[in-house]
C-alpha positions as CSV (number, residue, x, y, z in Angstrom):
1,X,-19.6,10.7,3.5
2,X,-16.1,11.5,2.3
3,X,-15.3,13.7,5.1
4,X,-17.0,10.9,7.5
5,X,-14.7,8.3,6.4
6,X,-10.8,10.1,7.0
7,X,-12.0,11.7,10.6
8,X,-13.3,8.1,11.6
9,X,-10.1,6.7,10.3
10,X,-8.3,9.1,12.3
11,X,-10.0,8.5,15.8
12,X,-9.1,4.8,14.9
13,X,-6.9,2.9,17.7
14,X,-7.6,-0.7,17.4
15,X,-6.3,-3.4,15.1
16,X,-9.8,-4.8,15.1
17,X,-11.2,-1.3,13.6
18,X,-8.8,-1.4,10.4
19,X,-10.1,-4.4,9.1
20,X,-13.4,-2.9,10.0
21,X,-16.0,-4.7,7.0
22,X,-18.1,-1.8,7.1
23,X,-15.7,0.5,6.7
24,X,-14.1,-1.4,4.0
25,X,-17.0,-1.8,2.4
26,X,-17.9,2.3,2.7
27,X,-14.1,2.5,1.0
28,X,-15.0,0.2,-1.9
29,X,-17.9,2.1,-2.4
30,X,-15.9,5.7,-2.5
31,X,-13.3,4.0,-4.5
32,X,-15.8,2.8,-7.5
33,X,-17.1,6.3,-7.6
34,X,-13.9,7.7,-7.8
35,X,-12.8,5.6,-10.9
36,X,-13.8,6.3,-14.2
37,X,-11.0,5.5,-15.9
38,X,-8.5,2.5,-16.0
39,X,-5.8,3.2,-13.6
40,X,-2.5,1.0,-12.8
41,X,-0.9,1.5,-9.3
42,X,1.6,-0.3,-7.8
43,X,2.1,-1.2,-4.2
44,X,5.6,-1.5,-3.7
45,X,5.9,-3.7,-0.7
46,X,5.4,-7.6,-0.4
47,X,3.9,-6.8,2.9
48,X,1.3,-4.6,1.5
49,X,0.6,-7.5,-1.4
50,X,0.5,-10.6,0.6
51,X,-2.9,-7.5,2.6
52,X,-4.6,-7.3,-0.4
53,X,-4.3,-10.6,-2.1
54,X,-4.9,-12.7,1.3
55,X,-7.9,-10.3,2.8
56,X,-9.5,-10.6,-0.8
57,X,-9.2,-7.0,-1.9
58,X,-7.9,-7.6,-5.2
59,X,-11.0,-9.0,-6.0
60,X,-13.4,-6.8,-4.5
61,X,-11.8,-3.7,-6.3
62,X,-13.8,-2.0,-9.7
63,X,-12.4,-3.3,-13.0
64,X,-11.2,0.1,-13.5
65,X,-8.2,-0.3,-10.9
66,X,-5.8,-2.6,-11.8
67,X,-3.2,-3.2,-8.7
68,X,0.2,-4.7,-9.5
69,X,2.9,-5.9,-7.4
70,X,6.8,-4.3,-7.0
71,X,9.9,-5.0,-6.1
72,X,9.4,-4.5,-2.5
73,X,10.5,-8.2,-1.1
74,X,13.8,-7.7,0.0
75,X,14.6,-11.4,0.1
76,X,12.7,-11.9,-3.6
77,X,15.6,-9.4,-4.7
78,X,19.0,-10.7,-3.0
79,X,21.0,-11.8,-6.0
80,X,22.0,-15.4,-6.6
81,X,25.7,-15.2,-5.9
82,X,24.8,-13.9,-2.6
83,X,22.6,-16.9,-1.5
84,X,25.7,-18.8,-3.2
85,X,28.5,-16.4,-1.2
86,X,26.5,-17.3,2.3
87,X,26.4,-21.3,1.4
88,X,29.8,-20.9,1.0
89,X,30.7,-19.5,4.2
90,X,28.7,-21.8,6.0
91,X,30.0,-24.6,3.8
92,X,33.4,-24.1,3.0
93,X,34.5,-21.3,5.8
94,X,32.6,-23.3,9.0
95,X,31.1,-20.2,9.8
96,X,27.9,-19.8,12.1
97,X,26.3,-18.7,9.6
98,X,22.7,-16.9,10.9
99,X,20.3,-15.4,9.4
100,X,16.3,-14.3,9.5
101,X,14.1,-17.2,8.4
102,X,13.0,-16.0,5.3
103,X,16.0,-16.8,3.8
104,X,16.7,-20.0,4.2
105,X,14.3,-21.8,1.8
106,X,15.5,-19.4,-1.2
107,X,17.6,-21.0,-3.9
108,X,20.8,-20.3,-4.6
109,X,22.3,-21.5,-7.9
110,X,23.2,-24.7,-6.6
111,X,21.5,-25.3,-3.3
112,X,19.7,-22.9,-0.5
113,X,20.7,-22.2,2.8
114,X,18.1,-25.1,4.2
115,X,20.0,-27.7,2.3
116,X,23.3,-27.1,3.8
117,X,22.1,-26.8,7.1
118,X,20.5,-30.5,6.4
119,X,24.0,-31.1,5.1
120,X,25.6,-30.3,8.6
121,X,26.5,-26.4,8.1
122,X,25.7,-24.5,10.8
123,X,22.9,-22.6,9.5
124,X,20.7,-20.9,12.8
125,X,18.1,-18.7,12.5
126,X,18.1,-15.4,14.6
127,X,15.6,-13.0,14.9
128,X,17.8,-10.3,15.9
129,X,21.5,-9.5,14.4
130,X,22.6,-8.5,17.9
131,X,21.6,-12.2,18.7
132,X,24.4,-12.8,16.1
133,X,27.0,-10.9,18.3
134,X,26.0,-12.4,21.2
135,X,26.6,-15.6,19.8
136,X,29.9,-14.6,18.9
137,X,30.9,-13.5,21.6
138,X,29.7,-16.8,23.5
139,X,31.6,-18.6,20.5
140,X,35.5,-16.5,20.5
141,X,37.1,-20.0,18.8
142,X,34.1,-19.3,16.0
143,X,33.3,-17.3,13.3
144,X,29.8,-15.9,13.1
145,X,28.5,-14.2,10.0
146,X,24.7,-12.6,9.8
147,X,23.1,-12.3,6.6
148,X,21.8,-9.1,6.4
149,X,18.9,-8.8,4.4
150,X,16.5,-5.7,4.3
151,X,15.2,-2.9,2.7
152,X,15.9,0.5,4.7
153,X,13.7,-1.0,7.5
154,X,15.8,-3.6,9.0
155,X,19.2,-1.6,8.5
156,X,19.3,0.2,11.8
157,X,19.6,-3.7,13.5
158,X,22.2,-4.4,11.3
159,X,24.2,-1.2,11.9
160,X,23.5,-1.3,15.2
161,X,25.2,-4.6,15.8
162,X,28.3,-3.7,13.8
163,X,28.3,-0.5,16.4
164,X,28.3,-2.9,19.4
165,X,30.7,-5.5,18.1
166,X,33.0,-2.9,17.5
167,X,32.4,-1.2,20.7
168,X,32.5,-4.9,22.8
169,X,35.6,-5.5,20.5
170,X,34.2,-8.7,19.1
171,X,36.5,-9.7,16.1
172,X,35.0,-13.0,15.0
173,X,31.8,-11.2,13.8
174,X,30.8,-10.3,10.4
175,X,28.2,-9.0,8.0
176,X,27.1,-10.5,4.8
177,X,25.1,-7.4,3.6
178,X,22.3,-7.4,0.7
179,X,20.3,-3.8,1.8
180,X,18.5,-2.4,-1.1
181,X,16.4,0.8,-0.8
182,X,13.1,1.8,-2.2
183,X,13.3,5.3,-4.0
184,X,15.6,4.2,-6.4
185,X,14.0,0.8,-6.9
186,X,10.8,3.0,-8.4
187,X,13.0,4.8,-10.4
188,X,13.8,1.7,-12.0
189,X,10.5,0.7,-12.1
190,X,9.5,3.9,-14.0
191,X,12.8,4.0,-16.2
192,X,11.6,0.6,-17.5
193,X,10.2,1.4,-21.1
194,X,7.6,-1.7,-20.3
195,X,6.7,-0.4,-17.3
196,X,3.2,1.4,-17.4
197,X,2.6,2.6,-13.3
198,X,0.5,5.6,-13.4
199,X,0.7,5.4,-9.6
200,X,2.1,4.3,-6.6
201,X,1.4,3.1,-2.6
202,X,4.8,3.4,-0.7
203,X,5.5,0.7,2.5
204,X,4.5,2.5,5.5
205,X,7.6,0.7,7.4
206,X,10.4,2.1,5.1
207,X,8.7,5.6,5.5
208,X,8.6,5.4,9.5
209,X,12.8,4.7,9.5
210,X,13.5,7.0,6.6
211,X,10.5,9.4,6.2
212,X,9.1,10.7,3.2
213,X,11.3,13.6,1.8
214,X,13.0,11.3,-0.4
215,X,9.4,10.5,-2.5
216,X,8.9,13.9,-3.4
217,X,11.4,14.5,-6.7
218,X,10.4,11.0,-7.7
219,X,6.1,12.1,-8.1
220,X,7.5,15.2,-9.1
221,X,9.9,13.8,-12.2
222,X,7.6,11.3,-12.8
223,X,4.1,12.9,-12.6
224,X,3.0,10.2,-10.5
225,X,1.2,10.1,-7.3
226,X,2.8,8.4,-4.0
227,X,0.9,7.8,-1.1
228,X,2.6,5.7,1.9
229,X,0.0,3.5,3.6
230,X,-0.4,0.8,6.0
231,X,-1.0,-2.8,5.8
232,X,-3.8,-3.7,7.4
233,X,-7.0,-3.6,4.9
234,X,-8.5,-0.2,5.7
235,X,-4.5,1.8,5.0
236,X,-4.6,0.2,1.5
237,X,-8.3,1.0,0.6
238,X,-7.6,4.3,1.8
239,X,-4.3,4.7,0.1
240,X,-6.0,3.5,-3.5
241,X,-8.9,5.4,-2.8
242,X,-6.4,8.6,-2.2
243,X,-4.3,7.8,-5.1
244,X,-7.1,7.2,-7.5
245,X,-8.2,10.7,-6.5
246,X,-5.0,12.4,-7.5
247,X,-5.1,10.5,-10.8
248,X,-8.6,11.8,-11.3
249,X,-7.5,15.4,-10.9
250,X,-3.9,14.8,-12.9
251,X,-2.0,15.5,-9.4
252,X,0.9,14.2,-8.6
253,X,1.7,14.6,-5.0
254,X,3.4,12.7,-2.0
255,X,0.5,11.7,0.6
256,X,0.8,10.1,3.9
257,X,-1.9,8.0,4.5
258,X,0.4,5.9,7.5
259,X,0.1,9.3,9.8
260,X,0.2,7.4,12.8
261,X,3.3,5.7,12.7
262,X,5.1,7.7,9.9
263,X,6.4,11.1,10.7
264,X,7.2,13.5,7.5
265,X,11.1,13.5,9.1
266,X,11.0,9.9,9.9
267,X,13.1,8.5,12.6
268,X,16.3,10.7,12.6
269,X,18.1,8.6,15.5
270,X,17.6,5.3,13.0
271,X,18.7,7.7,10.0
272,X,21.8,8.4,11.9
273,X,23.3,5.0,12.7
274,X,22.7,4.4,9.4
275,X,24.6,6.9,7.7
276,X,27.3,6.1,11.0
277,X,27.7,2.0,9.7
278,X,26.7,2.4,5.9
279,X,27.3,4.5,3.0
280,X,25.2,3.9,-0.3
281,X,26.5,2.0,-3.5
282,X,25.2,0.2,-6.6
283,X,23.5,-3.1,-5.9
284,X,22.7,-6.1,-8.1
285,X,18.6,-6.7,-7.8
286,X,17.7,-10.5,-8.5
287,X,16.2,-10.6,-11.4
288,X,16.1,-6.8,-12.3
289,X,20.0,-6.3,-12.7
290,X,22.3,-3.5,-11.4
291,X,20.2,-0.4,-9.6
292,X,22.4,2.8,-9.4
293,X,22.8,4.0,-5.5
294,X,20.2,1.2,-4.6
295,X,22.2,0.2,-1.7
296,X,23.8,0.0,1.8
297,X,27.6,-1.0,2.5
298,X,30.0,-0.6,5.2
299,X,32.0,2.4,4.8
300,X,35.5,2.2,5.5
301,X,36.5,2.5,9.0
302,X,34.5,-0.8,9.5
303,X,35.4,-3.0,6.6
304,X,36.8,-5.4,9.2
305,X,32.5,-6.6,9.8
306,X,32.2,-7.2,5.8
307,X,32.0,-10.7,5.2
308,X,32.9,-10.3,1.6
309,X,36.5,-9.1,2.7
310,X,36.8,-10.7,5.9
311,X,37.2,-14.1,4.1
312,X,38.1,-13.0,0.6
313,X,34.5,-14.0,-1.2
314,X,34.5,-14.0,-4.5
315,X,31.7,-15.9,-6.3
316,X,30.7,-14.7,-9.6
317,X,27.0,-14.2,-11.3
318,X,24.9,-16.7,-11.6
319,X,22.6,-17.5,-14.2
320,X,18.8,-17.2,-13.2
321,X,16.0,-20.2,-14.2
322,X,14.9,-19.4,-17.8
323,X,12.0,-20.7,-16.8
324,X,11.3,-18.2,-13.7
325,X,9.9,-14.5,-14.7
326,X,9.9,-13.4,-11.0
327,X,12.1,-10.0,-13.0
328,X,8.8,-9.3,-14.8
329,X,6.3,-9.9,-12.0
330,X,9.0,-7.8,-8.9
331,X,8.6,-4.7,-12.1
332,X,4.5,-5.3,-12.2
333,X,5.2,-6.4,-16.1
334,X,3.7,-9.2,-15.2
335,X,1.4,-11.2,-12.7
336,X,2.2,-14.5,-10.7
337,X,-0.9,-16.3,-12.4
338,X,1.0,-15.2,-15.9
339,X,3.5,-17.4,-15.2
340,X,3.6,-20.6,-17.5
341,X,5.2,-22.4,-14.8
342,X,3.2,-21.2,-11.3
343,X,1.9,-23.8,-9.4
344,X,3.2,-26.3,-12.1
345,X,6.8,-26.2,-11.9
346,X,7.3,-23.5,-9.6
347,X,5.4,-24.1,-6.6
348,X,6.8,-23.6,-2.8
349,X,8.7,-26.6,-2.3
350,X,10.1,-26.8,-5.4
351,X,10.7,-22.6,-5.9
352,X,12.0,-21.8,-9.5
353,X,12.3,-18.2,-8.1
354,X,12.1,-16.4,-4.3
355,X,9.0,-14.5,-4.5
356,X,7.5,-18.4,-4.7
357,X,9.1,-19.1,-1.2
358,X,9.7,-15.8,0.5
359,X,6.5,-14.7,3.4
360,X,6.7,-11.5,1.3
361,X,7.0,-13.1,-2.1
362,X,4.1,-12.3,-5.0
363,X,3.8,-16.0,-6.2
364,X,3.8,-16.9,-2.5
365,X,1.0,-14.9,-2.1
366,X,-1.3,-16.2,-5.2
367,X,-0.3,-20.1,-4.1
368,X,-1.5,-19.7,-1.3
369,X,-4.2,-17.6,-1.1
370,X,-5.7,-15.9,-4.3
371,X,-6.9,-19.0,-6.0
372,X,-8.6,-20.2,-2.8
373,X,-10.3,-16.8,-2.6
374,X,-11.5,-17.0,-5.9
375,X,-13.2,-20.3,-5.5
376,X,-14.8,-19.3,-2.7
377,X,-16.4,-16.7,-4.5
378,X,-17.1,-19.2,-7.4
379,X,-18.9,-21.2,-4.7
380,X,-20.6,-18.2,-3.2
């Protein structure tokens, strides 16, 4: 049945087919046969969390696998005195300041981006950054800064429109920059002496921009498995049943379950803007602290499109909610239910941390969803 299961996966074309119940029931079923152990994996994107919690499949798997959640929410991670630096420029600078939606709602240490665009900044929301430099260059008595936010995924965009406002010779554009990457984020994860992963489910979009080269020291050092999968319900009951496999043997191999979208090589034309714009750096993770060579900044030749310089930023650390452990749930210490304040004090429109507000955010994901799932069942 095994064998039936990964060709009919294979032929698959269909959005319909991979949230297939039958199939996902057939996966379940391989997956408590597989487990005879406890096992902890972690999926590392918010994308692949907000799958399992709102589709139920946390609750469907054996007691034996226990899924936590990572670090992968780029907006759950921007740091305080960034939110803080991009209220400022909108506030104090009269910047446009743009930006993707997700962001707005997040606080800051003092206020988020929504309250001082209710305040009368000029806050828009884009969803494109070469939007940004068209609005710059339809604004030349303006300033227009875009807050780029995003794992290895969304940096092509961003590259790409420092590339064109250079090329165009736009001058009054800019780039507040906050890119973190994965591989060293699971580093971190795994460096962490609390930290007890035994395996782990890569994002599938990171993988299709960067490919999957960079995984294999990390399974290797670590003796962990990683296995890059989807989101839709089928690619992360395949991944888990793959990965729970490999921890059943004592492998510990890079798999690609996301074989139709991710190539081993990735995209090399995205990879090369990239490394064109950005070079890598350390970068402060909200809530986690400084991750070595954990992110993307301009390199020189284009220092003129870094907000930071361009207006001489210089906001210092901020102090997180003592109340908020959004460090301990983004390193799967903790869960969002293990919270003393979720749904209490923390709930989405009164966030104590962003992975309460962001669309990829853990806590986001149990407010809204897992409880309602479990009453159902309760009901049922």
């Amino acid at each position: 049945m095994t064998r039936a299961l990964f060709l009919n996966f294979s032929s698959m074309k269909f959005l319909t087919e991979y949230r297939d119940p039958d199939l996902v029931a057939r996966y379940l079923d391989e997956i408590n046969k597989a487990a005879t152990r406890p096992w902890t994996i972690m999926e590392v994107c918010g994308g692949q969390t907000h799958s399992l919690v709102k589709n139920g499949i946390l609750n469907m798997l054996p007691d034996e696998v226990r899924m936590v959640h990572g670090p992968g929410c780029p907006v759950c991670v921007t740091p305080l005195n960034l939110i803080d630096k991009a209220v400022f420029l909108a506030e104090e600078k009269g910047v446009i300041l743009c930006s993707f939606g997700d962001m707005l709602r997040v606080p800051g240490s003092g206020k988020s981006l929504l309250e001082a665009k209710a305040a009368g900044a000029d806050v828009r929301i884009l969803y494109s950054p070469l939007e940004a430099v068209k609005l710059a260059q339809d604004n030349p008595d303006r300033e227009v800064v875009f807050f780029a936010v995003g794992f290895e995924t969304t940096a092509p965009a961003n590259a790409l429109s420092v590339l064109h406002a250079h090329r165009a010779g736009v001058s009054n554009y800019a780039i507040l920059a906050s890119h973190v990457l994965v591989p060293p984020a699971i580093e971190a994860v795994m460096n962490d002496e609390e930290s007890h992963i035994q395996g782990f489910l890569a994002a599938g979009h990171v993988c299709a921009i960067m490919g999957i080269d960079e995984y294999h020291p990390l399974a290797e050092r670590y003796r962990i498995p990683i296995v890059v999968t989807g989101f839709e319900p089928v690619d992360l009951l395949q991944g888990i049943l793959m990965t729970v496999r490999q921890l059943e043997k004592g492998e510990a191999r890079v798999e690609n379950q996301y074989s139709r979208v991710v190539r081993p090589e990735g995209n090399p034309e995205a990879q090369k803007v990239i490394r064109q714009v950005f070079r890598t750096g350390d970068r402060e993770w909200r809530g986690i602290g400084s991750i070595p060579m954990s992110g993307y900044e301009l390199r020189p030749g284009f220092e003129r499109y870094d907000a930071n310089l361009k207006f001489s930023v210089n906001i210092g650390k901020a102090r997180e909610s003592e109340e908020c452990i959004a460090g301990l749930i983004l390193k799967g210490i903790k869960k969002p239910g293990e919270c003393p304040q979720f749904g209490k004090k923390c709930k989405p429109e009164s966030p104590l941390g962003a992975p309460m507000v962001s669309s990829e955010g853990a806590c986001a994901a149990y407010y809204h969803f897992h409880q309602a799932i479990q009453d159902l069942e309760t009901v049922a």
